[in-house]
C-alpha positions, 0 to 999 in steps of 0.5 A: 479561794480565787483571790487568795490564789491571786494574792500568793501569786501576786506576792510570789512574782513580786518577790520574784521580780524583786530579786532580778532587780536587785541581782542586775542592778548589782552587775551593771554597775560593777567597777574595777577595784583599783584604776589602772592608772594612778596617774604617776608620771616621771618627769626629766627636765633637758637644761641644756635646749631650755624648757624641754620637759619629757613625762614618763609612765611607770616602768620605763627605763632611762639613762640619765646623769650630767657630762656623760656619766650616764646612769640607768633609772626607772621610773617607780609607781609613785611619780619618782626615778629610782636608780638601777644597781 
């Protein structure tokens, strides 16, 4: 009786020990989803000063257009400028 006793309680914290593993290992590696960042950039190039190249993050807002005929754009989730009306 005191081996039988022994093996249901071995068997129990196996099982026991088993299931912690397997919970924390889950946790600990846990990563978000969707990257903040997709890594889209707008680019503006100056041609007038030469090699001048500027990137921007989705989201912001530039005026551009040649000979002073500025145009208010923002820069869109997939890298390209889209013109706000």
């Amino acid at each position: 009786m005191n081996i039988r006793f022994r093996a249901v309680s071995l068997a129990a914290a196996l099982v026991l020990g088993v299931a912690i593993v397997g919970m924390s290992t889950g946790q600990a590696e846990a990563r978000p989803r969707y990257p903040r960042d997709a890594g889209a950039r707008c680019v503006l190039y100056n041609h007038v000063e030469g090699e001048d190249v500027t990137f921007y993050l989705p989201g912001s807002r530039e005026l551009i257009g040649p000979w002073g005929q500025e145009v208010e754009v923002v820069c869109g989730s997939n890298g390209q400028w889209y013109r706000i009306p």
